[in-house]
C-alpha positions in Angstrom: 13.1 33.6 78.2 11.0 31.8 75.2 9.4 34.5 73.4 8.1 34.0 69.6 7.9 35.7 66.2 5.7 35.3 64.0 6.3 34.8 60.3 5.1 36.1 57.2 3.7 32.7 56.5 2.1 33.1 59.9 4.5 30.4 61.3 5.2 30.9 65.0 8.7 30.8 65.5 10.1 30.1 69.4 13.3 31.8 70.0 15.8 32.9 73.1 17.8 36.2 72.0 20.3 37.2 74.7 21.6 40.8 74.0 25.0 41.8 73.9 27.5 43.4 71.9 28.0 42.3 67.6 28.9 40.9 65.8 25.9 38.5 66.7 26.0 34.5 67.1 23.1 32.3 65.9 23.0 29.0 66.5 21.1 26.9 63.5 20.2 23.0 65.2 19.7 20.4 63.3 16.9 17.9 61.8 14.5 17.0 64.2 16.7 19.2 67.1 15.6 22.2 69.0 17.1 25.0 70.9 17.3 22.9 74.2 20.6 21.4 72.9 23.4 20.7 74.8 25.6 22.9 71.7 22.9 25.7 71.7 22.9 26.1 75.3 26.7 25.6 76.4 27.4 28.6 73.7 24.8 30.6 75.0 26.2 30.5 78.4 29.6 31.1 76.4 28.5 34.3 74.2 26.6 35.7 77.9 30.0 35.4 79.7 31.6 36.8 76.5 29.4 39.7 76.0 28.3 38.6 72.7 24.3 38.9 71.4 23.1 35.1 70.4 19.9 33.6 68.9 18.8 30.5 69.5 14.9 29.4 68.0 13.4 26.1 67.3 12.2 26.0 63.1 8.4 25.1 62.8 7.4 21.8 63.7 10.5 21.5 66.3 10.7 22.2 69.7 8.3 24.6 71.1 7.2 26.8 67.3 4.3 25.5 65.9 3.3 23.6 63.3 3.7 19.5 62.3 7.1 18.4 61.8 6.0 15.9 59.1 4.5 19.0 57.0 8.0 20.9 56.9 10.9 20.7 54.7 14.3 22.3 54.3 13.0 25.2 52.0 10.3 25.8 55.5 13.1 25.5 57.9 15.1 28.0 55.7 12.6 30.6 55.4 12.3 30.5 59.4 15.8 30.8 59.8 16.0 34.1 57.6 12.8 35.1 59.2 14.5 34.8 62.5 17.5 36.3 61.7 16.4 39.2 59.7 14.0 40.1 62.5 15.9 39.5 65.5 19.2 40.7 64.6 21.2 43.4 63.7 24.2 43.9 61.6 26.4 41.0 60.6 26.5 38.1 62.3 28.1 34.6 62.8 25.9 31.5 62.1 26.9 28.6 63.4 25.1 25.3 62.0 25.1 22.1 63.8 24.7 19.4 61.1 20.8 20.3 58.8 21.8 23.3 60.4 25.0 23.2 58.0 23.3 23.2 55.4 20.4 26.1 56.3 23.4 28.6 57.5 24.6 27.7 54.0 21.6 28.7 52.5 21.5 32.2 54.1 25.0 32.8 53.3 23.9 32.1 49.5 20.4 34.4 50.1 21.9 37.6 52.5 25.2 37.0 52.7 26.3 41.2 53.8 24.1 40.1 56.8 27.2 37.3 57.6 30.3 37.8 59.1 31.3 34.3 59.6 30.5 30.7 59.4 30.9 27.5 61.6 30.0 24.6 60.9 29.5 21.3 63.2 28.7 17.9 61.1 27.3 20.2 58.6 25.1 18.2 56.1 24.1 19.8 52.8 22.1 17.9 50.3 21.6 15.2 52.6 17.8 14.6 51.7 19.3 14.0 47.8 22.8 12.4 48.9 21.9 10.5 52.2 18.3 9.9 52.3 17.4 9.8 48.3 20.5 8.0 47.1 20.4 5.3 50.6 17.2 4.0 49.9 16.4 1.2 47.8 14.2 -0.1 45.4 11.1 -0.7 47.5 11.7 2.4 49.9 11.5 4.5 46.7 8.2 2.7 45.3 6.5 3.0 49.0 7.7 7.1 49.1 5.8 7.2 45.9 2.6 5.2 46.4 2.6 6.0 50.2 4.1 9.6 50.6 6.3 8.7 53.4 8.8 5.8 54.7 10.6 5.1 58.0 14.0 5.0 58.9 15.1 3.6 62.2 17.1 6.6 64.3 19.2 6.2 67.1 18.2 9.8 68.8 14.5 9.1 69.3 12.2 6.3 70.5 10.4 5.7 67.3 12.1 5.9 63.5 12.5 9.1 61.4 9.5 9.1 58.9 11.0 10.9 55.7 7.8 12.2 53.5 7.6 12.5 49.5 7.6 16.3 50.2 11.0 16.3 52.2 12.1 14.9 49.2 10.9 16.6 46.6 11.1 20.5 48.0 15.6 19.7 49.3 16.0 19.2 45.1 15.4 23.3 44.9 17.5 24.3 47.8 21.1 21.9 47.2 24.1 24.3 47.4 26.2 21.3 46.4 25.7 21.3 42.4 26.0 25.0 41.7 28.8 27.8 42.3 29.1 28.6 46.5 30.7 31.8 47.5 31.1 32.3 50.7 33.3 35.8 50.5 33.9 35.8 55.2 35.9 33.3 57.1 34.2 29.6 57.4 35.6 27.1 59.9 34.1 23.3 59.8 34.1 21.4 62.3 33.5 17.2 61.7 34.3 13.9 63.7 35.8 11.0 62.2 34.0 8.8 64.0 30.7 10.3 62.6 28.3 7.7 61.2 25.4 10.2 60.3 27.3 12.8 58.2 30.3 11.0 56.9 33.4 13.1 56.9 33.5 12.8 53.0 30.7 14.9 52.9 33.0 18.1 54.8 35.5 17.0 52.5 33.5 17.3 49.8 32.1 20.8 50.9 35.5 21.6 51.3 36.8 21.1 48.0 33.3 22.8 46.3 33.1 26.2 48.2 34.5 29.0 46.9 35.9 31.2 50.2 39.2 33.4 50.8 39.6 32.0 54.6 37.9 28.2 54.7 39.3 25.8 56.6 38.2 22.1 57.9 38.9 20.8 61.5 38.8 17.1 61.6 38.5 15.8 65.3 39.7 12.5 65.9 36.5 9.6 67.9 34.4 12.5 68.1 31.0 11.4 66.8 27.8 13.2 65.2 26.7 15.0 68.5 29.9 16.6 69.0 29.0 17.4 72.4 31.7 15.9 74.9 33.2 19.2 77.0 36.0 18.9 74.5 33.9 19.4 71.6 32.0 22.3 73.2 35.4 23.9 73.8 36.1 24.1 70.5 33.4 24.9 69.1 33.4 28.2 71.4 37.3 28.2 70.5 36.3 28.4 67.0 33.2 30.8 67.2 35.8 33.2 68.8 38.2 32.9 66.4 35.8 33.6 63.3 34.4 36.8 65.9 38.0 37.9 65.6 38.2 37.8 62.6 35.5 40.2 61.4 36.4 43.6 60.0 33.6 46.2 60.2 32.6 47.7 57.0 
């Protein structure tokens, strides 16, 4: 059942929290997602059957919280996420980040990291406002984000093209976790597709090479592609999500 918390910035946050036994599992979507999702819902049902407490919640101007998607940015999506989790949960848990979700699970392991036991990442894509968006576009796409404030990319998982504002921009150059030291001292599995044309797999490769974890290790699966959702994929993604569970060792 859809309840919702409201933030300190008086942000209504939509969430689904299924009780069970820690360590915990929230489930972080990605950019323009919400908690609907095929992943967030197949491991759900998976941490229900296991036992296993689990958050799923939509970050403002998704899904069913409020607010305008085109007003938000990573640093907003961020503070909802540790909103949520600080909140909702209890004791460590293990954050599992579907693609802008990567990248926001890797910012609360950077900002509260005793409150994480674990980390798995699907497509994760950190710094992809700077690296994607910023360094894709050219000449006159830069001029009209400047004049204009916004400019739109064509997207394959909506009817209409993602509009990228100035803002979205601006606000991801204060939260990369790519250009600065990245601890991450609990187990991290990621999880990427080769055949993934939204987050390329040099980009896990790259986040493989700069974080700085004693139990990090990179799964690369062979057609699968930026969704990640085929019943293989949502396997082993619950595969992996109990592997990093077991792994845990109580304080």
């Amino acid at each position: 059942m859809t309840e919702f918390l409201t933030t300190a910035d008086n942000r209504r946050i939509a969430y689904d929290l299924t009780p069970g036994q820690g360590p915990g599992v929230v489930f972080l979507g990605g950019f323009r997602s919400d908690k609907e999702g095929t992943k967030a819902l197949a491991l759900e049902a998976w941490a229900r059957a296991r036992g296993a407490a689990f958050l799923r919640f939509d970050y403002s101007g998704h899904g069913q919280s409020s607010g305008d998607f085109l007003d938000g940015a990573i640093g907003d999506w961020f503070e909802d996420a540790l909103a949520a989790v600080t909140a909702l949960t209890e004791g460590p848990q293990v954050l599992v980040g579907s693609s802008m979700g990567g990248w926001i699970s890797l910012l609360l392991a950077r900002a509260i990291p005793a409150r994480v036991a674990g980390l798995v990442t699907i497509a994760a894509a950190p710094d992809f406002t700077e690296d994607s968006m910023w360094a894709g576009f050219d000449a006159a796409q830069r001029r009209q984000l400047a004049e204009e404030g916004q400019v739109a990319l064509p997207s394959e998982y909506s009817d209409g093209p993602y509009i990228i504002t100035r803002r979205l921009i601006d606000e991801g150059r204060s939260r990369l976790v790519l250009r600065d030291p990245l601890p991450l001292p609990f187990p991290v599995r990621m999880l990427q597709g080769t055949a993934d044309a939204d987050v390329l797999p040099e980009v896990a490769l790259r986040l493989l090479a700069h974080a700085d974890s004693p139990d990090l290790r990179l799964t690369m699966v062979k057609d699968a592609d930026h969704r990640f959702s085929t019943l293989a994929c949502l396997r082993l993604i619950e595969a992996t999500v109990e592997e990093v569970l077991a792994l845990h060792q109580p304080a």
